[in-house]
Every structure is written in structure tokens, then in C-alpha cells.
C-alpha positions in Angstrom: 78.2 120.8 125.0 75.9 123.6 123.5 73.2 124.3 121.6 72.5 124.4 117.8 70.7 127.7 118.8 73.7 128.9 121.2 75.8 128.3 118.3 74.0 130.2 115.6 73.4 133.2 117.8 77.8 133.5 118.4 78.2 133.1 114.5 75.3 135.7 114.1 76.7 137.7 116.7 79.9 137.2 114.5 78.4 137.9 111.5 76.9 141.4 112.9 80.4 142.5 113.6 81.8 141.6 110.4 84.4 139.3 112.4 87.1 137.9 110.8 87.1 134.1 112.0 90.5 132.3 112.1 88.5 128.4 110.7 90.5 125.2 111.4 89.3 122.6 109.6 90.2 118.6 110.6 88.6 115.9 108.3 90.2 112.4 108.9 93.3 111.8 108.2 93.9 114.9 106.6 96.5 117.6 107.0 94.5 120.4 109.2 93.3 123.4 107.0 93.0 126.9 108.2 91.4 129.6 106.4 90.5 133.3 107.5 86.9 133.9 107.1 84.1 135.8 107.7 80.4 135.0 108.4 77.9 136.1 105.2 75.1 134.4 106.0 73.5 132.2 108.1 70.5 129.6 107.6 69.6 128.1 111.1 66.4 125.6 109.6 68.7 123.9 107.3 71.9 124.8 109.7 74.0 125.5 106.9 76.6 128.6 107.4 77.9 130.7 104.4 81.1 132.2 104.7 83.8 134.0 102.4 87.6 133.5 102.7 89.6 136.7 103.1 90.7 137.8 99.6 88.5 136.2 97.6 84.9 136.3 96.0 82.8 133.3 96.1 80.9 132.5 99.4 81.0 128.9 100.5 78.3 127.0 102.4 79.5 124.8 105.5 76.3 122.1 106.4 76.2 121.8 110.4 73.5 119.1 109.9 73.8 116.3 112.8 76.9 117.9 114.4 77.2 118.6 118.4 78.7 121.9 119.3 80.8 123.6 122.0 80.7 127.7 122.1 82.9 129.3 124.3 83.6 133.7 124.5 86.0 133.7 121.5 85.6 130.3 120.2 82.4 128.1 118.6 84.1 124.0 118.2 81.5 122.0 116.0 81.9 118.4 116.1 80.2 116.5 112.5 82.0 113.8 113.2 84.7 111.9 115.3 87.2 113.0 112.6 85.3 116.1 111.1 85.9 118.7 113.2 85.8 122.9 112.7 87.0 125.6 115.2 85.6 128.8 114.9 88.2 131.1 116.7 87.9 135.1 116.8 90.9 137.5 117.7 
């Protein structure tokens, strides 16, 4: 297990390089979704993350609030939940 502030500092390091993130969402009993995204900005006192999705516009904002994390050299796991999970995987 990691850090909030480990965390952040991959996704910043992430963000820096203009990274494009391969992000697998699992909520519940949901179908997994994965989107292509990269890192636009990055809020560690409110741990909120904003990211766009390749090919589109509008930034979206991903609350970290109360989750445990994992960060390994190409991957960041955060954990908001036993069923709300999101892997952060870069090429």
C-alpha cells in the first residue's frame, strides 16, 4: 500500500509527460470500463484528479477522497471501495 502523496507525485509525474493513461474503471457489479486518458490537472488538498479522454473536449474530475492506493513503475491501482476500483496503467 502507498501513499496519497506517492500517488499524486506518479500522476503528476504523468501529467508532466503528457502520458496517455490506459484507465480501467470497476464499480460493482458493473461491466469494467476502460478509457484512454490523460492527466490535466491535479488537486492533492481535495484529492480530486482531472483528466480528458482521448478525442474529446470536456475534462472530467475523478474524487480520490477516502481511497487506499498502490503505485507501482507503470501502474498507480486506487482502491475507493471493495467494488470501486481504477487502474491507472501507462505504456
Amino acid at each position: 500500500m502507498s501513499s496519497y502523496k506517492e500517488a499524486f507525485s506518479k500522476l503528476n509525474e504523468w501529467r508532466r509527460l503528457n502520458v496517455v493513461l490506459k484507465l480501467t474503471m470497476l464499480t460493482g457489479e458493473e461491466k469494467p470500463q476502460t478509457l484512454f486518458v490523460q492527466i490535466s490537472a491535479l488537486d492533492e488538498d481535495s484529492l480530486q484528479v482531472g483528466f480528458t479522454e482521448r478525442g474529446k473536449r470536456y475534462p472530467k474530475v475523478l474524487l480520490l477522497s477516502d481511497a487506499s492506493f498502490d503505485v507501482g513503475q507503470r501502474v498507480l491501482e486506487v482502491k475507493r471501495s471493495a467494488t470501486d476500483i481504477l487502474m491507472f496503467a501507462s505504456p
